[in-house]
N, C-alpha and C positions, 0 to 999 in steps of 0.2 A: 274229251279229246276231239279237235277237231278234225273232219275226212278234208283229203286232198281237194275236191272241190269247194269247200268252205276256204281251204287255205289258198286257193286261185282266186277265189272272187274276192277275198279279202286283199289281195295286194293290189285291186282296183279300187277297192273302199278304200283303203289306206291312204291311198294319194289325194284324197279330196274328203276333208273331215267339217262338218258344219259347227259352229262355236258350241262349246258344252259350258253348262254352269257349273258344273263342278264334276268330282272325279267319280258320282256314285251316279251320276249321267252317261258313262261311257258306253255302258254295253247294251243303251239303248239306240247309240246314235253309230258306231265303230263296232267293227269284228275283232275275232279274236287275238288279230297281230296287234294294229295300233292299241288296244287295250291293251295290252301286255307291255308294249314300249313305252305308253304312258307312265304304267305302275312299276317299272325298270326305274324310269327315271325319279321318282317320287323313292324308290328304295335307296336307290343308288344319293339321293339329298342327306335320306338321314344318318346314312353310315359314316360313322367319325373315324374307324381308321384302314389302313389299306387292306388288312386281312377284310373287314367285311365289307369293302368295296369288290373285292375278289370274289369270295363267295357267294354272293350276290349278284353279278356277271355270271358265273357258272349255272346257279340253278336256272335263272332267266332264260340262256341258252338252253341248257336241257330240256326248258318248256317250250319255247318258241321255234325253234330250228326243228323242221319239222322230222330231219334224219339223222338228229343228235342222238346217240345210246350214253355216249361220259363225255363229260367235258371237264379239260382244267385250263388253270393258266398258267405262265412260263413269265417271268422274271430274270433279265440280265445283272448282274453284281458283279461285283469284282473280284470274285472267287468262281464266278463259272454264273452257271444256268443254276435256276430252283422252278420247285414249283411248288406253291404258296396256298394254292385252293385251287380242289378238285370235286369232282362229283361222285367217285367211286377212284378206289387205291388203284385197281388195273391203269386207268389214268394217267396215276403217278407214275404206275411201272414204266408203260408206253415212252411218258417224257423221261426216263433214267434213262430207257436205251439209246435216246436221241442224245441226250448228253453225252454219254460213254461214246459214243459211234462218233459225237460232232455231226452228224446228220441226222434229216428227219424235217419235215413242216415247220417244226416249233421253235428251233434253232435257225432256215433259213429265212423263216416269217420278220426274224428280228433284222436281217440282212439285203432282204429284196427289195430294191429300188422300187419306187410307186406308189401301187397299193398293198403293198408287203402281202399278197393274199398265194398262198403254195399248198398245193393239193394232190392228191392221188385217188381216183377211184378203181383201183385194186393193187393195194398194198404187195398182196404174194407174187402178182408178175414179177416186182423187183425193179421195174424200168423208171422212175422215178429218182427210188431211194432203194438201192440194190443190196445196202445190205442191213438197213433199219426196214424195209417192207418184208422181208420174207421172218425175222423175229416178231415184227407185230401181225402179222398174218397167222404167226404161231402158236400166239396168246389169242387169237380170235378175234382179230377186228380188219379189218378189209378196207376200209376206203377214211379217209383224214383231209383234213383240212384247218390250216392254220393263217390268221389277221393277226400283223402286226399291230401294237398298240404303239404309236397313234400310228392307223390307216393313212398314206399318203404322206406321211411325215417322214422326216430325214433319220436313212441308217447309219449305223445302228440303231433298232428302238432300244425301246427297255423291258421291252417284254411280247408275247404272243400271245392270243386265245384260240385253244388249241378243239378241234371238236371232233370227236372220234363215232365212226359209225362201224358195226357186226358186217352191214351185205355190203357186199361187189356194190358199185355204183352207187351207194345208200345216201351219198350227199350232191344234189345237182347243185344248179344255178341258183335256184330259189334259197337255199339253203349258203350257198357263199355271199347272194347279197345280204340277206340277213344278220351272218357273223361280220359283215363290214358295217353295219349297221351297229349291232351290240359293240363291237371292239370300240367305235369311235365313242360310245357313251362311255365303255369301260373308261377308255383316255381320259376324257375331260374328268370324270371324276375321279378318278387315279391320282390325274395331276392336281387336283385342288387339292385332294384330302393329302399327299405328299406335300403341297404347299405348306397345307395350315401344320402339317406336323414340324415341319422345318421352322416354320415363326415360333410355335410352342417350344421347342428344344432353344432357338436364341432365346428367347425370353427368359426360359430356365439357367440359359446361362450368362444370360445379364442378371438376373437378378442374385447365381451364386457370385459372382464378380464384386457387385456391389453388398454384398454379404462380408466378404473377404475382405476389399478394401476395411467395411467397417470395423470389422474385428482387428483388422492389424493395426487402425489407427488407435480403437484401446489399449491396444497391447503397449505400443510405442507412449499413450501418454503414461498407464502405469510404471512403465522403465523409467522415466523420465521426471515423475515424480519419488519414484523411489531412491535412485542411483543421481538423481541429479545429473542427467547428462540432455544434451540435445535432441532433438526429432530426430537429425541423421546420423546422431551415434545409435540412438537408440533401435533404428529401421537397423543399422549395423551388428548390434547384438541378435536379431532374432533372424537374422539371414545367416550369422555365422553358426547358431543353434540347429538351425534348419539343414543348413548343408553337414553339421557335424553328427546329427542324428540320422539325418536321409529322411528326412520326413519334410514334406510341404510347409512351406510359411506361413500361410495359410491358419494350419492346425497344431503349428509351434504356438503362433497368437492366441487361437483359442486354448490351447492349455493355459496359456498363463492369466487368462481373461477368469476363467471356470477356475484357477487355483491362488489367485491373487490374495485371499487373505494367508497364505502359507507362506509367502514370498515377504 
């Protein structure tokens, strides 16, 4: 663990990093922050979906921020707030009461023009968040701070990173640029891995789409060979079976595909 003067001179090191040949180079050339943001981002490449883009953010923060005790993340849906990945269940707690209240960091992280960044270093005053600080004050945690994801982007976001500290003043400045730091990596990887899930599901459903077409157009030739009737008498037989049974046409076709020597 690094002491507070390590974590000072490193955010001078930080800002001026000499080329590395590779990633098992870093901690010969970079302190403990930029090391840590490197291998953030190199975590945050390989996780394929949003839970372990999440969780991955979380433990990152609990390592790096130097006056993190729990950290989670907050998610907007259209059923409300969640929280999807935490570091410890108190956490979760924390973010229920801010849901239930509708106040609290984490909720107006997603709301604050800017840099969505909202904070308290002591919760139990109450002057902040008058009536989510003195219940998290109650559960033992004193001072919070929450980045909207994406940092500087347009509110509503879609979510916060939420980082909770034990003491009175337990999270400075060093410690809010840091979660604007982590938050905007959370973002961009957030938003990619939600990309590619959203291409994965169209694709799934182009490909049942074109599943379906084909099976109805067997369905149709077999009627049509059988009954003698036309393509669109016969598309008219299995939509009126369809609607007669309450079952999809879809898997009217396949039944009669899968049962066609009966018929």
């Amino acid at each position: 663990m690094a002491s507070e003067q390590e974590w000072g001179e490193d955010r001078v090191r930080f800002a001026v990093v000499p080329p590395i040949g590779s990633v098992d180079d870093l901690a010969t050339v970079v302190g403990p922050l930029a090391e840590q943001f490197v291998r953030l981002a190199e975590n945050l490449a390989g996780a394929t979906s949003v839970q372990g883009v999440l969780s991955r953010v979380c433990e990152a923060a609990l390592v790096t921020v130097p006056g993190a005790d729990l950290v989670s993340v907050t998610l907007r849906a259209d059923d409300g707030f969640h929280t999807p990945a935490r570091t410890d269940e108190l956490a979760h707690r924390l973010d229920q009461v801010q849901y239930r209240l509708d106040e609290g960091p984490c909720v107006e992280a997603t709301r604050t023009p800017g840099m969505g960044v909202t904070f308290s270093a002591d919760l139990g005053a109450g002057r902040e968040y008058p009536r989510f600080g003195p219940e998290a004050a109650a559960l033992g945690v004193c001072s919070v701070l929450a980045v909207g994801l994406f940092p500087g982007g347009a509110s509503p976001r879609y979510g916060a990173l939420n980082i909770y500290s034990r003491e009175v003043g337990g999270l400075d400045e060093l410690d809010r640029d840091l979660a604007l730091v982590l938050a905007a990596h959370a973002s961009t990887a957030l938003s990619a891995t939600m990309a590619h899930s959203t291409a994965d599901l169209e694709l799934a459903q182009l490909r049942q789409a074109i599943s379906s077409r084909d099976v109805i157009g067997q369905a149709k030739g077999i009627l049509m060979e059988r009954r003698g009737v036309s393509a669109d008498e016969a598309f008219d037989i299995l939509r009126q079976a369809s609607q007669s049974l309450n079952v999809k046409l879809s898997q009217v076709a396949q039944t009669l595909v899968d049962r066609r020597a009966e018929i």
